[in-house]
TORRO-962360 format. One record per residue (C-alpha): residue number from 1; x, y, z. Coordinates in steps of 0.25 Angstrom, whole numbers. Each point is the difference from the previous one (the first is absolute). Layout:
BEGIN
{pt NUM, {X, Y, Z}} ...
This chain:
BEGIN
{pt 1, {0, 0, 0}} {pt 2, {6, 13, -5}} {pt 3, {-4, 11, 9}} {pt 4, {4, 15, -2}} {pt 5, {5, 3, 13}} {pt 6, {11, -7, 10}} {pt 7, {-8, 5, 11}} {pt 8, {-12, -6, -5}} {pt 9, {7, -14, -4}} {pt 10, {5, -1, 14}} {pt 11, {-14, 3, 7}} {pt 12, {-6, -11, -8}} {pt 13, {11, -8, 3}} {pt 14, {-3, 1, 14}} {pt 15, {-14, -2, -1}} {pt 16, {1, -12, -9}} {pt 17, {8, -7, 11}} {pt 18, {-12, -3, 7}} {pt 19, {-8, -14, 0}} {pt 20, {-12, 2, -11}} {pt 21, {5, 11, -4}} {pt 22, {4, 1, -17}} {pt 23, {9, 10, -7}} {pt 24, {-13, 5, -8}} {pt 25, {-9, 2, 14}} {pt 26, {14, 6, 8}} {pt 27, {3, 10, -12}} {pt 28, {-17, 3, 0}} {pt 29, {0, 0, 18}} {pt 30, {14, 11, -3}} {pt 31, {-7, 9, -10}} {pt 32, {-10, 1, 9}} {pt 33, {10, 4, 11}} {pt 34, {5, 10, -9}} {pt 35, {-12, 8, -2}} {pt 36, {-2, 3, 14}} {pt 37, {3, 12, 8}} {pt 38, {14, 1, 8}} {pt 39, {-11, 1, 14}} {pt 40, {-6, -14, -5}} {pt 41, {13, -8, -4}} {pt 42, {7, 5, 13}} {pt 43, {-11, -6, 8}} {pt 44, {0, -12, -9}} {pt 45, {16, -3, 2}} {pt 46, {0, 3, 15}} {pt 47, {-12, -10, 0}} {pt 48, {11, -11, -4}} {pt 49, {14, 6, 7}} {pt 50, {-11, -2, 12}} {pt 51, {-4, -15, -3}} {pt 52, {12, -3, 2}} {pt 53, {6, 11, 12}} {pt 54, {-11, -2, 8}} {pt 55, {-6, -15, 1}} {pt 56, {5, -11, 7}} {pt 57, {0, -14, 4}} {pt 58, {-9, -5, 10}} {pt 59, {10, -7, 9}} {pt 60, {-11, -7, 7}} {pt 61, {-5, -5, -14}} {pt 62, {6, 5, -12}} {pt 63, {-13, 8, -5}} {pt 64, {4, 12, -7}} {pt 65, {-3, 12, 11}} {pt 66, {2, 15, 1}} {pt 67, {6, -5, 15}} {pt 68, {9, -10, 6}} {pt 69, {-12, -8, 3}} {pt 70, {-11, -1, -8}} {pt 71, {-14, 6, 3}} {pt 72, {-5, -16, 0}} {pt 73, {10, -4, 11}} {pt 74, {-1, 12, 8}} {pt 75, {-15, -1, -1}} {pt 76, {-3, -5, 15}} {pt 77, {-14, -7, -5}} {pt 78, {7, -8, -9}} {pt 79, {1, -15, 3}} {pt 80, {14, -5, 2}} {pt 81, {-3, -14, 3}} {pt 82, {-2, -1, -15}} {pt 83, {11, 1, -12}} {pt 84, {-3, 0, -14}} {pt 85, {12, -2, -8}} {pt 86, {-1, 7, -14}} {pt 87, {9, 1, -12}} {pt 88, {0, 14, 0}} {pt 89, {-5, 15, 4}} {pt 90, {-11, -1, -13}} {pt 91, {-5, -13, 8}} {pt 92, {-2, 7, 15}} {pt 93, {-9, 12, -8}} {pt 94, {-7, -10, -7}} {pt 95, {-5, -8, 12}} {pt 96, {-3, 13, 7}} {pt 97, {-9, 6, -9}} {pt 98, {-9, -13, 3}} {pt 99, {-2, 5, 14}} {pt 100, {0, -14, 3}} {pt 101, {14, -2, 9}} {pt 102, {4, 6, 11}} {pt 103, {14, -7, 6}} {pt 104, {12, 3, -7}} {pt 105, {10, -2, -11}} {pt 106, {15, -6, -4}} {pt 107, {5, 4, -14}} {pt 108, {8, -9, -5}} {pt 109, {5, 8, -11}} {pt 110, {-1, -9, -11}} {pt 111, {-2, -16, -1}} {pt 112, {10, -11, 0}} {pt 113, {2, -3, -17}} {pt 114, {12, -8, -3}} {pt 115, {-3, 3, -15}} {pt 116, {2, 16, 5}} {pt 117, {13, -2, 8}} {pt 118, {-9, 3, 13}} {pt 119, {3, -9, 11}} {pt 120, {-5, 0, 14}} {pt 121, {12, 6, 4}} {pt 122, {-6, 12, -9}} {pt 123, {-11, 3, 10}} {pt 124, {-6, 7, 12}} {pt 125, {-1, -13, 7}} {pt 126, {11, 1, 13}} {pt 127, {-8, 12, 6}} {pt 128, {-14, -8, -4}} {pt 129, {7, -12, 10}} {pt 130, {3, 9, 11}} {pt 131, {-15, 5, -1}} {pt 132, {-5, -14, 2}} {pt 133, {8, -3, 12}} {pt 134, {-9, 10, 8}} {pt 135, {-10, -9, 6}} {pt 136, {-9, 12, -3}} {pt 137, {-2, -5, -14}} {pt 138, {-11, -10, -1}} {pt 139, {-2, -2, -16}} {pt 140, {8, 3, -12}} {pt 141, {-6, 2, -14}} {pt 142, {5, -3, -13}} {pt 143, {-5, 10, -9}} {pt 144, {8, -4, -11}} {pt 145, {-4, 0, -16}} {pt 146, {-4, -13, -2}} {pt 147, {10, -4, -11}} {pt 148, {10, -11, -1}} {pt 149, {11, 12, 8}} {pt 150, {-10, 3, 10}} {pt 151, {-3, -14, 3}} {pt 152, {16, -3, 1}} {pt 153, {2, 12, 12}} {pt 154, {-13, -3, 8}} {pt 155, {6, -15, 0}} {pt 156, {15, 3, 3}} {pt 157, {-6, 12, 10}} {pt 158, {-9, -11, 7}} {pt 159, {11, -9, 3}} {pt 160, {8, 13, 6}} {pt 161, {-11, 5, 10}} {pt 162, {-6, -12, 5}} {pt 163, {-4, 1, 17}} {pt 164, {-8, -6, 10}} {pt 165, {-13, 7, -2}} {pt 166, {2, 8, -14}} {pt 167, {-11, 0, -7}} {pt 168, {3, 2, -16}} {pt 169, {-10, 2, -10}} {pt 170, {0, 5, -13}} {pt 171, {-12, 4, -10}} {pt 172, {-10, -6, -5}} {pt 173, {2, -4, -15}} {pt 174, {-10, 13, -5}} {pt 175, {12, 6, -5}} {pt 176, {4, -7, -13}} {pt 177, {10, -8, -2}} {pt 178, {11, 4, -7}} {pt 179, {-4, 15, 3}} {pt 180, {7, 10, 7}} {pt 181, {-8, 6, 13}} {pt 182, {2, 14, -2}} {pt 183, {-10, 0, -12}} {pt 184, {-12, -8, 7}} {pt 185, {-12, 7, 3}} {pt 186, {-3, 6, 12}} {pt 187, {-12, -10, 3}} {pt 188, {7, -13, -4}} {pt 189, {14, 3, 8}} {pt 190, {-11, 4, 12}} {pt 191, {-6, -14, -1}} {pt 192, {13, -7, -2}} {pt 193, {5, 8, 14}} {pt 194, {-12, -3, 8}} {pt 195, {-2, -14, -6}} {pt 196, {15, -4, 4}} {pt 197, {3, -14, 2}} {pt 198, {10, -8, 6}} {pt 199, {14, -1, -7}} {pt 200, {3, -14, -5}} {pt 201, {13, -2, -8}} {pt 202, {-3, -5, -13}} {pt 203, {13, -8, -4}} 
């Protein structure tokens, strides 16, 4: 793509470096920029430089949070008794905007995929151990997409945090197979939360 300007070629350089993003709909996203006032693109950039400045990660957790803890593990009417373990942050606002949980999370930060190069050494798991040696903690869930990496981790998982008296359940198959939670409906991934069963390992 021959573009007119350096400036311009390194803005839709930038942009395109993002996942989903193409050079056509980065160029079309940066003449859009372009036509903005000086007021609007300040407030645009410093939206960005602060996204990064400014967040952190939940140390209880790992949730994304404008604090050193989270708003979901400072929230003292949260139940910590029970742990969902998700894949990632997209997961915890999924499940939230069900309204239908009200313990709290582990993110993993990714899935155990040999394919990938992403071992369990790769993942949030030591501090998700700790966790669940406080006797506080009755029941872990494994919220992970149901797909053949999912399935892997909830299996190597279970064998790490088996106790006396854990309960560990995971959700109901209402969620697809194959499919990725953060993109089930609100309803369905509600259902598969309050329906939970009973983890079994399957191989």
């Amino acid at each position: 793509m021959n573009l007119p300007s350096k400036a311009l070629a390194l803005a839709v350089d930038q942009l395109s470096s993002l996942p989903g993003i193409g050079k056509r709909t980065a160029l079309r996203l940066t003449l859009n920029l372009l036509k903005r006032s000086p007021e609007e693109l300040h407030l645009f950039t410093h939206a960005i430089s602060a996204l990064k400045e400014n967040t952190f990660s939940c140390s209880t957790c790992g949730n994304i949070s404008d604090e050193v803890i989270c708003f979901i593990c400072a929230n003292p009417v949260r139940d910590v008794s029970q742990i969902c373990i998700v894949e990632d942050i997209r997961d915890i606002m999924a499940i939230e905007s069900t309204g239908a949980y009200k313990g709290v999370y582990h993110v993993l930060g990714g899935l155990i995929s040999p394919m990938d190069g992403i071992g369990p050494q790769d993942l949030n798991i030591p501090p998700l151990q700790e966790r669940i040696l406080n006797n506080e903690v009755k029941e872990v869930i494994f919220a992970l997409s149901p797909t053949m990496e999912g399935d892997t981790t909830n299996f190597y998982l279970y064998k790490k945090i088996q106790r006396e008296a854990l309960l560990v359940t995971s959700l109901s198959r209402g969620v697809a197979i194959g499919s990725e939670l953060q993109y089930a409906d609100e309803l369905t991934l509600g259902r598969s939360m309050e329906q939970r069963q009973a983890f079994k390992l399957s191989f």
